[in-house]
N, C-alpha and C positions, 0 to 999 in steps of 0.2 A: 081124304084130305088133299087139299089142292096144294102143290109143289109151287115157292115165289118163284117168279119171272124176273131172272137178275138180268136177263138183256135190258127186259125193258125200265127197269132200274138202272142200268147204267147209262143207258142211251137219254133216259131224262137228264140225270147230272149231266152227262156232257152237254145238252141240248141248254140247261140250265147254265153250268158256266161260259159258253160262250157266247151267250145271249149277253151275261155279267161285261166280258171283257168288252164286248160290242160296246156295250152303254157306256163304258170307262172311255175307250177310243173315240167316241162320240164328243162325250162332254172334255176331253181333252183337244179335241179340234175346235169346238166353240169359246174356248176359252183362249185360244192361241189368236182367234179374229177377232174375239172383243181387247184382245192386247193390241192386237195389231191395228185394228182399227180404232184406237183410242191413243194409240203411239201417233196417229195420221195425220188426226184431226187436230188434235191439241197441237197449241203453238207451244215453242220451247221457252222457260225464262228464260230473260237474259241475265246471264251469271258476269259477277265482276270476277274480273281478274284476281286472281290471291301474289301475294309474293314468297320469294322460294322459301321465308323462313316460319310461313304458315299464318301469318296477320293478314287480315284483308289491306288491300290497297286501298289508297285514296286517289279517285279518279282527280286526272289532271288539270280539269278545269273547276274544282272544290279548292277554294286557297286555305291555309293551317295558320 
């Protein structure tokens, strides 16, 4: 009867998780340039102003 080979059992898992964290570290840098590069491109709105008591303002040259 042949005896299991735990080296080469373990040496698979480890060979298996770090392949794992590889692809994690991977797709978590392609996700930081498509932020980053979609932070670039796109223009900002432009936000009005609010006032300190949290109502938006009425820009200055709208008359009430």
């Amino acid at each position: 009867m042949a005896k299991p080979n735990y080296q080469f059992e373990k040496r698979q898992k480890e060979m298996a998780k770090k392949s794992k964290q590889e692809e994690k570290r991977r797709q978590k840098l392609a996700d930081i340039s498509l932020v980053d590069s979609d932070s670039q491109t796109a223009p900002l709105p432009d936000a009005m102003p609010s006032s300190t008591d949290g109502a938006p303002s009425i820009p200055s040259h709208v008359e009430t």
